[in-house]
NUMIDO-358348 format. One record per residue (C-alpha): residue in one letter; z, x, y. Coordinates in Angstrom, 2 decimals. Each point is the difference from the previous one (the first is absolute). Layout:
<A <Z X Y>>
...
END
This chain:
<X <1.56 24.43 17.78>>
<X <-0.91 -2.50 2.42>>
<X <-2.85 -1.94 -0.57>>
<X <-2.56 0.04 2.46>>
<X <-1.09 -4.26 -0.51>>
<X <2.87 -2.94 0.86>>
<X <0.22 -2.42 -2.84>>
<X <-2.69 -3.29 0.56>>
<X <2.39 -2.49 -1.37>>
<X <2.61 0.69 2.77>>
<X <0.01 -3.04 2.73>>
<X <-0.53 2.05 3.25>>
<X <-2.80 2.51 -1.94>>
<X <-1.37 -3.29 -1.45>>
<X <-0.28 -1.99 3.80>>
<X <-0.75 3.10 1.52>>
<X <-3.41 0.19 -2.01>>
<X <-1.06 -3.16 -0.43>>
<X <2.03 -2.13 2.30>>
<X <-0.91 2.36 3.54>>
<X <-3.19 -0.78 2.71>>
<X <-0.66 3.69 -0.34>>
<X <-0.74 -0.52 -4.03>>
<X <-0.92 -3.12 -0.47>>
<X <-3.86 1.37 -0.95>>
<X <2.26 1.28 -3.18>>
<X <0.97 -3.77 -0.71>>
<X <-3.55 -1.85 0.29>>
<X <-1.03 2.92 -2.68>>
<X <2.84 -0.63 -1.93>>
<X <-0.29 -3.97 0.30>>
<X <-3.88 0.43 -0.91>>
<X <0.92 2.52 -2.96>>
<X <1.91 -2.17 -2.01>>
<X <-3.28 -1.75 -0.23>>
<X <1.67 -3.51 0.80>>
<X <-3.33 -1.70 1.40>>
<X <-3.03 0.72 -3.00>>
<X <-1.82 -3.04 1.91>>
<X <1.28 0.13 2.74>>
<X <-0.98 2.62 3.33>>
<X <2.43 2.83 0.34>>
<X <2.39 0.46 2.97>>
<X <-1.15 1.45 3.17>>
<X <2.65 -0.43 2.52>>
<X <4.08 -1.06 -0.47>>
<X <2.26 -0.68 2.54>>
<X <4.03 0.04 -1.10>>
<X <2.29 -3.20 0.34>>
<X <3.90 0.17 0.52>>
<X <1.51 0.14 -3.51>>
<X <2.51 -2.22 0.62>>
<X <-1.64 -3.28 -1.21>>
<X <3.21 -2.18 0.82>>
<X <0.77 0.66 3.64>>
<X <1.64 -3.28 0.43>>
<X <2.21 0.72 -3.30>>
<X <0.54 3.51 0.18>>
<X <3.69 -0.31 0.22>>
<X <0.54 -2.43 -3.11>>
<X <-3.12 1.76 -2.18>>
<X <-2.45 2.47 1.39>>
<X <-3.29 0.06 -1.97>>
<X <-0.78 4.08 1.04>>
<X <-2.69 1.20 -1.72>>
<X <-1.04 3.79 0.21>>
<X <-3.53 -0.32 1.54>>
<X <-2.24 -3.06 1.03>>
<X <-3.25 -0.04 1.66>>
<X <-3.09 -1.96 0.32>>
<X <-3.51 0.95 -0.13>>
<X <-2.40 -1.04 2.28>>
<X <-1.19 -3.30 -1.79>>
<X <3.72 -1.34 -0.13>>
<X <1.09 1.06 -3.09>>
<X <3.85 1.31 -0.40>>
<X <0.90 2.76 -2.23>>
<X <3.88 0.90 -0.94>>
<X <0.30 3.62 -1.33>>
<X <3.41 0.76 -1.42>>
<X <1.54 2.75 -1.62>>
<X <2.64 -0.98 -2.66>>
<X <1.93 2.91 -1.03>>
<X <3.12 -1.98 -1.89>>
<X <-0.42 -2.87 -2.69>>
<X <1.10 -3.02 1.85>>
<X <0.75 -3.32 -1.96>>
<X <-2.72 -2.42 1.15>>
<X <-2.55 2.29 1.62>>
<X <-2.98 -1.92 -1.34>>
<X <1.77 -3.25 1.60>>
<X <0.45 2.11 3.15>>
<X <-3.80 0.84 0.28>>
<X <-0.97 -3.15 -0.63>>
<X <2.52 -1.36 2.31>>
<X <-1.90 2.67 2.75>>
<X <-3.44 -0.74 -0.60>>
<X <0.70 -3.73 0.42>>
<X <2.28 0.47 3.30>>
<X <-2.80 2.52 1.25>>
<X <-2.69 -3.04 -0.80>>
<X <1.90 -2.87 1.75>>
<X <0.95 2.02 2.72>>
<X <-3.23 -0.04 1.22>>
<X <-0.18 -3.64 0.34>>
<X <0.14 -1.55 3.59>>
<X <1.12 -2.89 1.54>>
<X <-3.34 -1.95 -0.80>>
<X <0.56 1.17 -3.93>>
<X <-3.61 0.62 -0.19>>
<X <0.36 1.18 -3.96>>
<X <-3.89 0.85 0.03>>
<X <0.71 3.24 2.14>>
<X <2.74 1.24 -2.69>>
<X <-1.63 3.42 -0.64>>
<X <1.19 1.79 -3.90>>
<X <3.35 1.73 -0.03>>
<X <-0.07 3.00 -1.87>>
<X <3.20 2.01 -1.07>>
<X <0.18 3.62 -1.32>>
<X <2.92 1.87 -1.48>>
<X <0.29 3.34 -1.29>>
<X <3.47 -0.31 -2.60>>
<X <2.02 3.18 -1.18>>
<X <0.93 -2.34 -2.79>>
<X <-1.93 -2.31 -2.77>>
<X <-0.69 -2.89 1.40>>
<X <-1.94 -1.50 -3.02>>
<X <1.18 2.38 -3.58>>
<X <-1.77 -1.98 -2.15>>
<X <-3.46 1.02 2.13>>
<X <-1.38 3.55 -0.64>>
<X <-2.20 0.30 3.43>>
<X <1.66 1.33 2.72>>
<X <-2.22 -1.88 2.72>>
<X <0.29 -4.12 -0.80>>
<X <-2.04 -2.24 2.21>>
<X <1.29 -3.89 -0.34>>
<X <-2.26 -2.97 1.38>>
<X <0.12 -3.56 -0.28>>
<X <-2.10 -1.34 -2.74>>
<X <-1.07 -3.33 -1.29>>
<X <1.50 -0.22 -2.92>>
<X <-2.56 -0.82 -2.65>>
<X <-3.44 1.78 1.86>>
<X <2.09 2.47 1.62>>
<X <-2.10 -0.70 3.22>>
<X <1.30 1.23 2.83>>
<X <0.10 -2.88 2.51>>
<X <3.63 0.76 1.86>>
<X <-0.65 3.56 1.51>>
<X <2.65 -0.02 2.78>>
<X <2.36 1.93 -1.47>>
<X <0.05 3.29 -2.25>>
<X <2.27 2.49 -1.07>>
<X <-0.42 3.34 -1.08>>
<X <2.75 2.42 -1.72>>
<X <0.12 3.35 -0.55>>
<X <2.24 1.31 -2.37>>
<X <0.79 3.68 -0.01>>
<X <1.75 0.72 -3.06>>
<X <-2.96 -1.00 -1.76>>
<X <-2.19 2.12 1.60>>
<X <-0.01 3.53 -2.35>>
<X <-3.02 1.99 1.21>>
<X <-0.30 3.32 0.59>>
<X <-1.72 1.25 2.76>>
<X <-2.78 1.29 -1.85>>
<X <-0.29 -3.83 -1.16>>
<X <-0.30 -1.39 3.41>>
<X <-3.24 -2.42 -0.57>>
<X <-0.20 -1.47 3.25>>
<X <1.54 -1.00 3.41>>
<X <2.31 -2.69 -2.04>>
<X <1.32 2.92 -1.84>>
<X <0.43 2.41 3.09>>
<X <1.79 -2.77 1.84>>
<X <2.64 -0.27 -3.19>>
<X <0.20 3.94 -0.08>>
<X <1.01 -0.04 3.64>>
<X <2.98 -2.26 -0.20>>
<X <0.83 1.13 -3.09>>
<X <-0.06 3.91 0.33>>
<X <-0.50 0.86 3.39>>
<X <3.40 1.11 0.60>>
<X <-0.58 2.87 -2.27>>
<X <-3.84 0.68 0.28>>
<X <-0.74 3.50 0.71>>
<X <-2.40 1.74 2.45>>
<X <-2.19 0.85 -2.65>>
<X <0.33 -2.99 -1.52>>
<X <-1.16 -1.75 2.74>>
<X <-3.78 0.95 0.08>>
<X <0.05 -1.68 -3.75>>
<X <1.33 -3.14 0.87>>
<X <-2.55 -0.80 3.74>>
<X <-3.16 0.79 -1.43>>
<X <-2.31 -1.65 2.44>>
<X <2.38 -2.71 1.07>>
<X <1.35 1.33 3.04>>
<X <1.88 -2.90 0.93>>
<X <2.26 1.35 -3.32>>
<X <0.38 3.18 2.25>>
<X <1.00 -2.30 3.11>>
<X <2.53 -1.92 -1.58>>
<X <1.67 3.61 -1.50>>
<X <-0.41 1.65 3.39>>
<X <2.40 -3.03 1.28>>
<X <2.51 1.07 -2.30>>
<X <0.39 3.58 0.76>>
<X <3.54 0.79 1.06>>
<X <-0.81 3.16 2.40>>
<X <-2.32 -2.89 2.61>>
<X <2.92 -2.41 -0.43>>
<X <2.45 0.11 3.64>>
<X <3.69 0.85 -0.46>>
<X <0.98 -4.18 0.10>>
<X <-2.40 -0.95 -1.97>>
<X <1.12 2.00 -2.78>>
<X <3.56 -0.77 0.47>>
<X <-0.66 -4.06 -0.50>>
<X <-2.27 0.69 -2.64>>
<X <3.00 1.91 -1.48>>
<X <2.40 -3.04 1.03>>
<X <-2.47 -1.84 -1.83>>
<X <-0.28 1.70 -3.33>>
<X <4.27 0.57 0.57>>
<X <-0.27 -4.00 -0.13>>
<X <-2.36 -0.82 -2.90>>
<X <2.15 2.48 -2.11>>
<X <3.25 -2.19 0.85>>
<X <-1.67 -2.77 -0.22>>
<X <-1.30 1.20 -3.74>>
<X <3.14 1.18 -0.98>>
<X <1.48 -3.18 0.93>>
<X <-1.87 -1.66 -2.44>>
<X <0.54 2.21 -2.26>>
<X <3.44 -0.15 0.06>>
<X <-0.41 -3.80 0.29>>
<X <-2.12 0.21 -3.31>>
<X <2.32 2.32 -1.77>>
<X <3.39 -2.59 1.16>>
<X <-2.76 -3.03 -1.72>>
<X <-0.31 2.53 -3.01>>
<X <3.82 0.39 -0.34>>
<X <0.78 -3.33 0.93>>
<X <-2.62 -1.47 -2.87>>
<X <1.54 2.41 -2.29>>
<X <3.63 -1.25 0.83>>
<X <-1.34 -3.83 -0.79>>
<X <-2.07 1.57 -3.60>>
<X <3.53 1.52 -0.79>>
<X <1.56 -3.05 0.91>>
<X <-2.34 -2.28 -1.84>>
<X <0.76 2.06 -3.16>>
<X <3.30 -0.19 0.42>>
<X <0.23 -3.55 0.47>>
<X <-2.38 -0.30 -2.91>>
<X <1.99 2.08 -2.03>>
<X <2.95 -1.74 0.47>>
<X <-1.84 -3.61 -0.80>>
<X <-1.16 1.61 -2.72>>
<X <3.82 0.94 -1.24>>
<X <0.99 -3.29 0.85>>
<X <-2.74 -1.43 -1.76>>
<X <1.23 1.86 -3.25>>
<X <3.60 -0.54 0.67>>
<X <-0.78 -3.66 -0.20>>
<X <-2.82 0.16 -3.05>>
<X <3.30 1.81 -1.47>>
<X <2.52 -2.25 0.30>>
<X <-2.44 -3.31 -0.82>>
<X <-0.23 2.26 -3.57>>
<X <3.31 0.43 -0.26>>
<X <1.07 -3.34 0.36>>
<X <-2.79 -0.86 -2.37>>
<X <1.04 2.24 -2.86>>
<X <3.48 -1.76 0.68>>
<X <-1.23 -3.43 -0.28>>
<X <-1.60 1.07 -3.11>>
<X <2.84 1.41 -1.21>>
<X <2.41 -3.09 0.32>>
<X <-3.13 -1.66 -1.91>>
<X <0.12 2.30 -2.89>>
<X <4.02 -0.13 -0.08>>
<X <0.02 -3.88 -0.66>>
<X <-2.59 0.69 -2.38>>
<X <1.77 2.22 -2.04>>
<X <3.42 -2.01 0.96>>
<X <-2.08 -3.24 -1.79>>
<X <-0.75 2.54 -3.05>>
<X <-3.53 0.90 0.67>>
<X <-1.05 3.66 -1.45>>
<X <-0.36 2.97 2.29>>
<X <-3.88 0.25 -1.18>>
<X <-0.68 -3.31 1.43>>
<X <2.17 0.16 2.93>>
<X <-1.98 3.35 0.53>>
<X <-3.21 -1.53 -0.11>>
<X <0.67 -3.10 2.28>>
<X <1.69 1.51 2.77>>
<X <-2.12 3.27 -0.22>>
<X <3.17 2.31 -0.44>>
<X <0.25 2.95 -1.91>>
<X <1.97 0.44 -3.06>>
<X <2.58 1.66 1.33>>
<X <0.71 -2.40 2.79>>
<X <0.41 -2.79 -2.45>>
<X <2.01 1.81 -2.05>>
<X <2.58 1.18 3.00>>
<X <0.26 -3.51 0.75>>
<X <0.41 -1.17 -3.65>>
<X <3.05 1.95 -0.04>>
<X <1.39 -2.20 3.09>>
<X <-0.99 -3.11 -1.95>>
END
């Protein structure tokens, strides 16, 4: 059956809701949802920036970011939508933000009209396991009073495979939000009513999604677009499974080379004690050869009995 809703997390559904002039009322709401500013006014008005923060670079190492924007008092927002785990994606936002901020410095470097950087991502992946809230909201804090005197840049993560609601559990806007790009691909009709409630701009961002308003081309590169973030996943995933094998290759061939210092080791432990018991033998020869009894020849070298008495016979 076809389902009625394109998938949220997919980069040309993602843009075309919250990167587009036509929607961009769906981004201040979603900007002021995440409840970002507590003491600070919310957003009124946005206006989008190229995403391409590197122009001059591009070539050598594009910094391309999935939406950024600026509200009407300066500050820049980066909205992205990470879909695989990526080594170093905290270093990459961080890297963002702080491109984003000195970006906006001119020639005069006037630091004083810096205005706060804030980046958003939405993750299909953990980005922090050892955290059980999905939604994390990271500041820069004096250390010891935890005052909160640098306020130019914050980041914000949310982290869908922690989110397990139902929608009967849907608390508030937050919540709705997580639903959407987690489920939306495979919300029903009836569903639907459930999850908007009163919050109509829910009921925007789905209406965006529906397949049957969506033109021929756009559905065909949103299609070349999911075609390309399943490569791309399986790629890694055949990348992780060649790690896997290749790390299991090394453990085998750790153990083997353990193994075989280990059979060294006793080949040599062997050999020290066999040319040990012989040295003790020659002793207890001349000791019986100089008349000495096989009791105390026994006792002093520490061999049996019955070793004595095989070399007694020699004597």
């Amino acid at each position: 059956m076809l389902n009625k809703y394109l998938d949220p997390k997919n980069d040309v559904a993602f843009r075309k809701i919250f990167g587009s002039e036509k929607n961009k009322d769906i981004l201040i709401h979603f900007l002021n949802d995440m409840a970002m500013f507590k003491d600070k006014p919310c957003i009124a008005d946005i206006s989008f920036l190229k995403t391409v923060q590197d122009p001059e670079i591009a070539v050598k190492k594009t910094s391309l970011v999935d939406i950024l924007c600026k509200d009407s008092k300066g500050r820049q927002y980066i909205v992205e939508m990470q879909v695989a785990p990526e080594k170093g994606f905290a270093q990459r936002a961080q890297y963002y933000a702080a491109k984003a901020y000195i970006n906006q410095a001119d020639v005069g470097h006037k630091y004083h009209n810096l205005r706060e950087v804030v980046f958003l991502a939405i993750t299909k992946f953990k980005m922090f396991p050892h955290r059980k809230n999905y939604k994390s909201d990271h500041i820069i804090l004096e250390k010891e009073t935890h005052d909160h005197d640098l306020t130019h840049l914050a980041f914000s993560f949310l982290e869908l495979p922690k989110f397990k609601k139902k929608i009967h559990e849907l608390d508030n806007i937050t919540d709705k939000w997580m639903y959407f790009f987690k489920n939306a691909k495979e919300t029903s009709e009836a569903d639907l009513a459930k999850i908007i409630g009163k919050d109509s701009i829910i009921e925007r961002a789905y209406s965006e999604l529906n397949r049957f308003t969506w033109t021929e081309e756009e559905l065909l590169t949103y299609e070349q677009a999911e075609k390309y973030e399943k490569g791309y996943l399986a790629s890694l995933e055949q990348k992780f499974d060649e790690g896997l094998e290749k790390g299991k290759a090394e453990e085998r061939q750790k153990h083997e080379e353990e193994r075989q210092k280990h059979e060294e080791e006793k080949l040599k432990h062997e050999k020290e004690r066999q040319k040990h018991e012989e040295e003790k033998r020659k002793i207890a020869y001349k000791m019986l050869a100089k008349g000495m009894s096989v009791e105390d020849a026994s006792e002093l070298t520490g061999l049996s009995i019955d070793v004595i008495e095989s070399l007694e016979i020699l004597a």
